[in-house]
FIKOL-785772 format. One record per residue (C-alpha): x, y, z; chain; residue in three letters. Coordinates in Angstrom, 1 decimal, padded with zeros to 4 digits. Layout:
BEGIN
> px,py,pz,chaine,residu
> X,Y,Z,A,ala $
...
This chain:
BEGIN
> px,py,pz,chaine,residu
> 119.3,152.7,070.7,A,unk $
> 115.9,154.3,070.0,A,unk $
> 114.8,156.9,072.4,A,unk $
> 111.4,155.4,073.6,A,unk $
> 112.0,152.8,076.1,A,unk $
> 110.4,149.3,077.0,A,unk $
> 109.8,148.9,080.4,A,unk $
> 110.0,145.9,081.5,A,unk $
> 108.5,145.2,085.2,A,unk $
> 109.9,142.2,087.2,A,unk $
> 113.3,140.4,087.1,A,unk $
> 112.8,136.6,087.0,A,unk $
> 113.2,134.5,083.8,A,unk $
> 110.5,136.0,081.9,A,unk $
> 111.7,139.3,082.7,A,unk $
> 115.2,138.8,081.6,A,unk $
> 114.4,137.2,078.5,A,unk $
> 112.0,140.0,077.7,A,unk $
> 114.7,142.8,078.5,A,unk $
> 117.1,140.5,076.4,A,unk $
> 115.3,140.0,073.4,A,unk $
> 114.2,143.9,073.1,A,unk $
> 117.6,145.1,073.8,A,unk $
> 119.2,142.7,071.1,A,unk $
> 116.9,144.9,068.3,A,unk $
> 118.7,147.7,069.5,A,unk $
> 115.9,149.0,072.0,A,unk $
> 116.3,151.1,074.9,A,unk $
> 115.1,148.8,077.9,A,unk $
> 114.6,149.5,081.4,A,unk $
> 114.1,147.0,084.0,A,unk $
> 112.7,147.5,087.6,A,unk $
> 112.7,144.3,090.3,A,unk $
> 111.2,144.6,093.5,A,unk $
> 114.0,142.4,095.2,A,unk $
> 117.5,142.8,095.9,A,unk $
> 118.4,140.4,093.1,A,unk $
> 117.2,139.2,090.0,A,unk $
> 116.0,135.9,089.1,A,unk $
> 112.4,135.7,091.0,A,unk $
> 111.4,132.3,091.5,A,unk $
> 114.9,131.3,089.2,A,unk $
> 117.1,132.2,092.6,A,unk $
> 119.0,129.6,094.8,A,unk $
> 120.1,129.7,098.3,A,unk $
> 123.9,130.5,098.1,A,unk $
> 126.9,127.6,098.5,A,unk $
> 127.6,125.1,099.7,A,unk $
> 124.1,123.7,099.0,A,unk $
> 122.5,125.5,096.4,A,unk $
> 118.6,124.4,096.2,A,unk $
> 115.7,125.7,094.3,A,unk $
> 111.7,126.8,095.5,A,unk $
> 110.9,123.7,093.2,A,unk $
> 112.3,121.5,090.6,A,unk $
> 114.4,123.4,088.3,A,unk $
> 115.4,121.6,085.2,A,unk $
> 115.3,122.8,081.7,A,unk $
> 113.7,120.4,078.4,A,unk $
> 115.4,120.6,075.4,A,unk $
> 112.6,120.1,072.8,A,unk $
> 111.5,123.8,072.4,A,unk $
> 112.2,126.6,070.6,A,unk $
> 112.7,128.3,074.1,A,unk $
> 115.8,125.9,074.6,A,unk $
> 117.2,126.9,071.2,A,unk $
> 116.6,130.7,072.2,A,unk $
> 118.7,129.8,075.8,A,unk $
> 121.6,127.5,074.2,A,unk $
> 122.4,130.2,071.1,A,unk $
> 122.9,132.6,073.9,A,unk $
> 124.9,130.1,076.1,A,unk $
> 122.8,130.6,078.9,A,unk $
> 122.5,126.9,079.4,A,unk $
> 126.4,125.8,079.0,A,unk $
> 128.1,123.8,081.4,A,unk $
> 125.2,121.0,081.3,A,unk $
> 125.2,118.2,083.9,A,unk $
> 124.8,114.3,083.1,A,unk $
> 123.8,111.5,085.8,A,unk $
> 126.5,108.8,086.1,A,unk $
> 123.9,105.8,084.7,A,unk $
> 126.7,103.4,085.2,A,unk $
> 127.8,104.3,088.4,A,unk $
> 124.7,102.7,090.4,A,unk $
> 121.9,105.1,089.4,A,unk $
> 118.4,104.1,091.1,A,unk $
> 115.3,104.9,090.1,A,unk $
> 112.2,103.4,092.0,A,unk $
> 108.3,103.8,092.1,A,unk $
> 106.4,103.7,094.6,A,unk $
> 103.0,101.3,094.7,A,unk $
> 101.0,100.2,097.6,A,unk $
> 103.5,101.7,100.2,A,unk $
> 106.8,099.4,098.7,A,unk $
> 109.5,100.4,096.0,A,unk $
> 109.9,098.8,092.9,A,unk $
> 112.5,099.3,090.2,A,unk $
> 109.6,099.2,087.4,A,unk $
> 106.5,100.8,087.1,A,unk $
> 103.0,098.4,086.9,A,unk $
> 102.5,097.0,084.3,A,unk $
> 099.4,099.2,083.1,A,unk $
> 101.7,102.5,083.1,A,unk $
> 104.0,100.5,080.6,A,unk $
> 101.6,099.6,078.5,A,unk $
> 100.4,103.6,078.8,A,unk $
> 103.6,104.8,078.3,A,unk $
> 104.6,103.2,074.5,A,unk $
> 101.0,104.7,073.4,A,unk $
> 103.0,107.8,072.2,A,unk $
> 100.4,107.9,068.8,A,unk $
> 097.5,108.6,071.1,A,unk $
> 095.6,111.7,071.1,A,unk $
> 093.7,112.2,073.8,A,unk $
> 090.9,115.0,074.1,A,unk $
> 090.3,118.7,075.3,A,unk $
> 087.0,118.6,076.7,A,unk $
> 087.6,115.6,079.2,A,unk $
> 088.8,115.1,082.2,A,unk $
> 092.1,113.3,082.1,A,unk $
> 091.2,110.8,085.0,A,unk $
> 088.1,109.4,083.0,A,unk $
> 090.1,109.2,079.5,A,unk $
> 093.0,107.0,081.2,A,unk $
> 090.3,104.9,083.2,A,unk $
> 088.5,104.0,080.0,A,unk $
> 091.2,102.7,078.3,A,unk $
> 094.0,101.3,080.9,A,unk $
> 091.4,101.3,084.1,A,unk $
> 090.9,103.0,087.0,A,unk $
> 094.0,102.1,089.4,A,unk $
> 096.6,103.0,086.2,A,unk $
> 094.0,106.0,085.7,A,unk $
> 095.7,107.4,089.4,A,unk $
> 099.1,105.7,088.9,A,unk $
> 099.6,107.7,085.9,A,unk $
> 098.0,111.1,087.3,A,unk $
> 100.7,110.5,090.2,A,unk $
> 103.3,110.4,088.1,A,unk $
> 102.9,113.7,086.0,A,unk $
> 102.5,115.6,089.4,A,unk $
> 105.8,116.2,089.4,A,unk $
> 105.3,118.4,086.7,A,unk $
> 102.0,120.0,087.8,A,unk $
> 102.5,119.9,091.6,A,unk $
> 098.8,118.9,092.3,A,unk $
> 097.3,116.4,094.1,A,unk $
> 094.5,115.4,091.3,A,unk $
> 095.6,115.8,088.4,A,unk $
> 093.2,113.7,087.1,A,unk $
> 091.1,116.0,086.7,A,unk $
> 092.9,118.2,084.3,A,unk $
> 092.6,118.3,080.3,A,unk $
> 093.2,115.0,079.2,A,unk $
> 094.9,116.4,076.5,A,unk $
> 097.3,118.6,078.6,A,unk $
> 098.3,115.7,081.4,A,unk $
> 099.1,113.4,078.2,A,unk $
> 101.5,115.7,076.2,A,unk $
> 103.0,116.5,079.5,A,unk $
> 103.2,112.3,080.3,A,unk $
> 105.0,111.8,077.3,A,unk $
> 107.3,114.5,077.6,A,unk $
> 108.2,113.4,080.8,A,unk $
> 107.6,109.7,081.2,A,unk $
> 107.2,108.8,077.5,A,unk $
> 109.2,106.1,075.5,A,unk $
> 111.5,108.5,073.9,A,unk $
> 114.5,109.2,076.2,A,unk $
> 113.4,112.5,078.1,A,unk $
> 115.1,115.9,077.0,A,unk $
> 115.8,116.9,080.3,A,unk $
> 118.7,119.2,080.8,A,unk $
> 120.7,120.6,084.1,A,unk $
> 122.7,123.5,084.0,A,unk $
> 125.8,122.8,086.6,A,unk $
> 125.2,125.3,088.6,A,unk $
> 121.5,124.9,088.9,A,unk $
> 119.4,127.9,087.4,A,unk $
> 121.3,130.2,089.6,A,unk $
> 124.1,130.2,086.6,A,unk $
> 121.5,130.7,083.7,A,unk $
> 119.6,133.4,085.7,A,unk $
> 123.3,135.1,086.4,A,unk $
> 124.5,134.7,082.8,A,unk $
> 121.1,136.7,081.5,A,unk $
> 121.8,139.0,083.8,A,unk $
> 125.4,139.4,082.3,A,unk $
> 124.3,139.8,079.1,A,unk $
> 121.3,142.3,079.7,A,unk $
> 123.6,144.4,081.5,A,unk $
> 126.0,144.2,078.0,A,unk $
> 123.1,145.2,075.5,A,unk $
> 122.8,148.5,077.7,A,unk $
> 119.6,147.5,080.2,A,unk $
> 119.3,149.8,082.7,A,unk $
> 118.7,147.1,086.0,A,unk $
> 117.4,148.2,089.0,A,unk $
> 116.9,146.2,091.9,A,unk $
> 114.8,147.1,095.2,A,unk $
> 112.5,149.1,092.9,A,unk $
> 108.6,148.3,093.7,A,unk $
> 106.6,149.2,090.4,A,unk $
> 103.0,150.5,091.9,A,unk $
> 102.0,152.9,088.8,A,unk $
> 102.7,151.9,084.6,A,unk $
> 104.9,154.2,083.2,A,unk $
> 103.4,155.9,080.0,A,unk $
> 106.1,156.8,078.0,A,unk $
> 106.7,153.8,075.8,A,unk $
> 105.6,149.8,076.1,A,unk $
> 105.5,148.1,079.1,A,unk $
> 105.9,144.5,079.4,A,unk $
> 104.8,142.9,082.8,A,unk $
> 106.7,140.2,084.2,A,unk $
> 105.6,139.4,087.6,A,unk $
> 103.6,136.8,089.5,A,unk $
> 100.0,136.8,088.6,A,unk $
> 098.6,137.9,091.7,A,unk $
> 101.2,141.0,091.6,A,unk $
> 100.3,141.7,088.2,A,unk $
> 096.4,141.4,088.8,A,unk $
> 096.8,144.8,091.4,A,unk $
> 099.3,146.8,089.1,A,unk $
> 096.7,146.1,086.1,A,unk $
> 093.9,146.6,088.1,A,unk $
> 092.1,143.8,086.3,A,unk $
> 090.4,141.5,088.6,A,unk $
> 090.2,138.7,085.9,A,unk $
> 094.0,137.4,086.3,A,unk $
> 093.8,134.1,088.0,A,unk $
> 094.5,130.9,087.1,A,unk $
> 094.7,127.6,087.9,A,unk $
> 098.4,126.3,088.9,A,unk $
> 100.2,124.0,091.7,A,unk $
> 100.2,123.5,095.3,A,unk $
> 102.8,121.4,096.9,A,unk $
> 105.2,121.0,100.1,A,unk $
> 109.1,121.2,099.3,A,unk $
> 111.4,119.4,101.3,A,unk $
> 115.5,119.9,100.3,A,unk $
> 117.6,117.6,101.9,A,unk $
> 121.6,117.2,102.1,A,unk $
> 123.0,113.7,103.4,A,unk $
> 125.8,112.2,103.7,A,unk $
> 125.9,109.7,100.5,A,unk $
> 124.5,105.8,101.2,A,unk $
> 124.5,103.1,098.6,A,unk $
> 120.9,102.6,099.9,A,unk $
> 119.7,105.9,098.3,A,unk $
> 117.4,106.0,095.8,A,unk $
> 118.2,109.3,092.8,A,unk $
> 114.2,109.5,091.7,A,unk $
> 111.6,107.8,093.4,A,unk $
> 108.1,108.7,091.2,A,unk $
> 105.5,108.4,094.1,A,unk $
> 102.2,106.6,092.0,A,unk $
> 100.9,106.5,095.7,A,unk $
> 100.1,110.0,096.8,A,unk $
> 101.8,112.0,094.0,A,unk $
> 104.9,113.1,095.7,A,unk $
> 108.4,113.0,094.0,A,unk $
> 112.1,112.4,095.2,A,unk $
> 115.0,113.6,093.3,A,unk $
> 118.9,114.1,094.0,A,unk $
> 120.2,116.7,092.1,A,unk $
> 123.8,115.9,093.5,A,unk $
> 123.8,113.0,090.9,A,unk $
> 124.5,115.0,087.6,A,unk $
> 126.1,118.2,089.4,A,unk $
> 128.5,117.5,092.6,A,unk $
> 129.3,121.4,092.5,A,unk $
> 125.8,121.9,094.7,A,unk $
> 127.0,120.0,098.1,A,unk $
> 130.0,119.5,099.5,A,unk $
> 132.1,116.5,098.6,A,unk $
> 130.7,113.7,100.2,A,unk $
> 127.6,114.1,100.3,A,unk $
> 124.3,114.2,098.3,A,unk $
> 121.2,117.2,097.8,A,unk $
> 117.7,116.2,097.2,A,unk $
> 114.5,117.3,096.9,A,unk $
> 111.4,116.1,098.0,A,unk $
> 107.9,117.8,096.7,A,unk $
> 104.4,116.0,097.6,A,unk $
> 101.5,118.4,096.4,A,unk $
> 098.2,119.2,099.1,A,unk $
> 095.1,117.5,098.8,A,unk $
> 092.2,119.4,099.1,A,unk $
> 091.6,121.2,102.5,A,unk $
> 094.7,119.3,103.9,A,unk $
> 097.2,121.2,106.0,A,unk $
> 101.1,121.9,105.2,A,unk $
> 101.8,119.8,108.5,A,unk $
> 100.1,117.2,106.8,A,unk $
> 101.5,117.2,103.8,A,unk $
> 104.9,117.7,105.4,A,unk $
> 104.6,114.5,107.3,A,unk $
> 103.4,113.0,103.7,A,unk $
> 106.7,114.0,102.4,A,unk $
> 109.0,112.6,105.2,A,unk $
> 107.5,109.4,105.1,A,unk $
> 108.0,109.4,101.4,A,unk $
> 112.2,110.2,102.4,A,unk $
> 111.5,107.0,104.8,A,unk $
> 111.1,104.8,101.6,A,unk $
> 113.8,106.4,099.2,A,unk $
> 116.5,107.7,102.0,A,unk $
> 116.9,105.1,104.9,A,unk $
> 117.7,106.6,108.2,A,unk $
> 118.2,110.1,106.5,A,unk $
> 117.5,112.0,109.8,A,unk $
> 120.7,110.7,111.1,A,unk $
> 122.7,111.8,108.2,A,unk $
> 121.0,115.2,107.5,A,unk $
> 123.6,117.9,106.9,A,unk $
> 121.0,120.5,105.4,A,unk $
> 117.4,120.3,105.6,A,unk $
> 114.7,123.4,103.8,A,unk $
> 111.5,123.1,104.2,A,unk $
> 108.8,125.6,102.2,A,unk $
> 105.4,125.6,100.1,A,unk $
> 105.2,126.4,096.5,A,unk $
> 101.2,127.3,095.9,A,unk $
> 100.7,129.3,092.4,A,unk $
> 104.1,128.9,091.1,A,unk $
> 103.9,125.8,088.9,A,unk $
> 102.9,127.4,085.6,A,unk $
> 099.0,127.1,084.1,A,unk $
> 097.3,123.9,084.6,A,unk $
> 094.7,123.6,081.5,A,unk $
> 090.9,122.3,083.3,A,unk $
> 089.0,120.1,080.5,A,unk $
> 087.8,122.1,077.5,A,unk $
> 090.5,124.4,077.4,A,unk $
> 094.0,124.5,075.9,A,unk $
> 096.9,127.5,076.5,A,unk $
> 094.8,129.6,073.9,A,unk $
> 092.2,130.0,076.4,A,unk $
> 094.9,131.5,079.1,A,unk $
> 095.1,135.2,079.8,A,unk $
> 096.3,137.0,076.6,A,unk $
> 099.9,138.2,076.4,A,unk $
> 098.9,141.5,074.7,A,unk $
> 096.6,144.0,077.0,A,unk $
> 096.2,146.4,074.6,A,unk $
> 097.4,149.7,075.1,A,unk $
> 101.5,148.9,075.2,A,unk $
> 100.5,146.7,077.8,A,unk $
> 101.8,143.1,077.9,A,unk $
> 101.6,140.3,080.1,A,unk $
> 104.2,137.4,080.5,A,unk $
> 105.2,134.4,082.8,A,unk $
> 104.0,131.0,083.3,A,unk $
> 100.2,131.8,083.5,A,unk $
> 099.6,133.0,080.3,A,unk $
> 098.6,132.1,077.0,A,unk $
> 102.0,130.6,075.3,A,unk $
> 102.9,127.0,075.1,A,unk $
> 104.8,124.6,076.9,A,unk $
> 105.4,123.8,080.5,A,unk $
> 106.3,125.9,083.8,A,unk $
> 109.1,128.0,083.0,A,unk $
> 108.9,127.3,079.0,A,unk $
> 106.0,129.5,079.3,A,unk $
> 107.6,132.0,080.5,A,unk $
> 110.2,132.0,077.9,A,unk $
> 107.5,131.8,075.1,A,unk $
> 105.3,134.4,076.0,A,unk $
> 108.2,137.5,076.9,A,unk $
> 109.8,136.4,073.3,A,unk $
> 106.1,137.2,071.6,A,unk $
> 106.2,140.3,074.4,A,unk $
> 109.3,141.5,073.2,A,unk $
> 108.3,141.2,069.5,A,unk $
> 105.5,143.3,070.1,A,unk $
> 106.3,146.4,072.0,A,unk $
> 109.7,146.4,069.6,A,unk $
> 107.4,146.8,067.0,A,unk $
> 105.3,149.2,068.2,A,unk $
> 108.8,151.0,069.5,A,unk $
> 109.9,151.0,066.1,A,unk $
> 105.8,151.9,064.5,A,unk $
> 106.5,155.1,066.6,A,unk $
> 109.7,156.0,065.7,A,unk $
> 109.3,155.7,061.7,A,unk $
> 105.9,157.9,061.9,A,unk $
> 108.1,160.5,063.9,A,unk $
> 110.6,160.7,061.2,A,unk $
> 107.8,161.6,058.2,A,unk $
């Protein structure tokens, strides 16, 4: 290994795909995280229900996928039984209905449409399907971005993301069994096998200066160890609810909320290794309207488990309830596109990753992008140093 290290500050998924991707060029890496345990926002609560702080699921159209799956970090992949009575539902004026309206079809096969930067998402939408599929289809995507108006995001952004998710083409979306506590767990592995020097319960409050560092945390962490007031962004804010029941045939698997923007999904229904037998895990998010309370939204979300759960107090086995606020990757406001995010390089052997900066892709794929371009970097300024010191 060279002699001059990488440092690589914070232990979630951008962390450990930064520390993995250095130390596979033969780099000396070190890696400090403030917790106990790796895996940041990546971590699960242990068996027998093992739930997330948010959805969790990985899409397999990206070069970060094909960066995961060569390393087998994603192995042991999940599948919903679709013949054994899988229901999906969305909710419109307060019912369920097996089919979305009619206007979000029509939306949805329009895969050839571009739709612009500069303008609002809401008022693109309205123009062309009306106002009330305008909202239905800003509801939907909020299961992506976690906020309650999406609408008013890049039109541009919202309708890649709307495709991805909810477009014609059957959606890439992959579970690891195990949820992402096996992937985070299998990078850890293999960082500890290319040499990384891991350690846990170490609080970074001063860059080292003896080789590239490579930042990995939360933005708001990041924005006081940088001492650069300009890292904020725009991102998610939404109530969780995680629910275990005893299994009904009246359960709904996804119920896409075109109401008030919430989302139910069980997770049980492509991985039965998260509950015990017998029973089924869920989870519930339903993001916060402007100046509402988490009460509120709360209250939101169980009456949205009213529709797609029946009588689910009764049955409750395990209930979790929490907040996610910043931790839904970089929402893109009209006239701007992830170039115009924070950049990855600082300057100085300084580098920024996670799901707030300027890569593409969506929540954690941004994360995955930008500590692959990270790594590239300070591995060649590593390397830059060591071929000048041997002239």
């Amino acid at each position: 290994m060279t002699t001059t290290p990488i440092t690589v500050v914070g232990g979630g998924l951008a962390g450990l795909t930064a520390a993995i991707a250095a130390a596979e060029t033969g780099t000396s890496v070190r890696l400090f995280e403030a917790h106990q345990t790796l895996g940041g926002r990546g971590r699960a609560t242990p068996p027998p229900y093992i739930a997330h702080d948010g959805a969790h699921v990985f899409y397999a159209d990206g070069p970060h996928y094909t960066w995961l799956k060569e390393r087998g970090f994603v192995a042991g992949l999940g599948w919903p039984a679709l013949s054994g009575g899988f229901k999906l539902a969305f909710r419109t004026d307060a019912r369920l209905r097996k089919l979305p309206p009619v206007g979000m079809l029509r939306a949805q096969s329009r895969r050839w449409l571009t739709a612009p930067v500069d303008v609002d998402f809401h008022s693109w939408a309205a123009g062309r399907w009306g106002e009330r599929t305008a909202i239905q289809l800003a509801n939907a995507i909020s299961v992506v971005t976690y906020d309650a108006n999406t609408g008013r995001l890049s039109a541009a952004f919202v309708w890649d993301l709307f495709q991805r998710a909810l477009g014609p083409r059957v959606p890439a979306v992959r579970w690891v069994r195990g949820g992402w506590q096996q992937s985070i767990d299998r990078m850890a592995a293999r960082a500890g096998e290319l040499g990384v020097v891991i350690e846990t319960g170490a609080r970074v409050t001063e860059l080292p200066t003896d080789g590239p560092v490579i930042v990995a945390t939360e933005l708001e962490s990041a924005r006081k160890l940088l001492g650069d007031e300009s890292l904020h962004g725009t991102s998610g804010f939404a109530a969780l609810l995680d629910l275990a029941v005893t299994k009904d045939r009246r359960d709904r698997h996804i119920v896409f909320d075109l109401d008030e923007a919430g989302f139910q999904e069980c997770y049980t229904m492509q991985d039965d290794t998260i509950a015990p037998e017998g029973e089924s895990l869920y989870q519930l998010q339903m993001p916060l309207r402007d100046n509402e309370s988490r009460d509120s939204a709360h209250e939101r979300l169980e009456r949205l488990a009213d529709a797609g759960i029946p009588d689910w107090r009764s049955r409750t086995t395990f209930r979790r309830t929490a907040t996610a606020k910043n931790r839904t990757g970089a929402l893109d406001l009209p006239g701007t596109t992830w170039r115009d995010r924070h950049a990855i390089n600082r300057g100085g052997g300084i580098y920024l990753v996670g799901d707030m900066v300027a890569a593409p892709g969506m929540r954690g794929e941004i994360a995955i992008n930008s500590a692959l371009t990270a790594a590239a970097s300070a591995v060649a300024a590593v390397q830059g140093v060591g071929q000048r010191s041997t002239r």
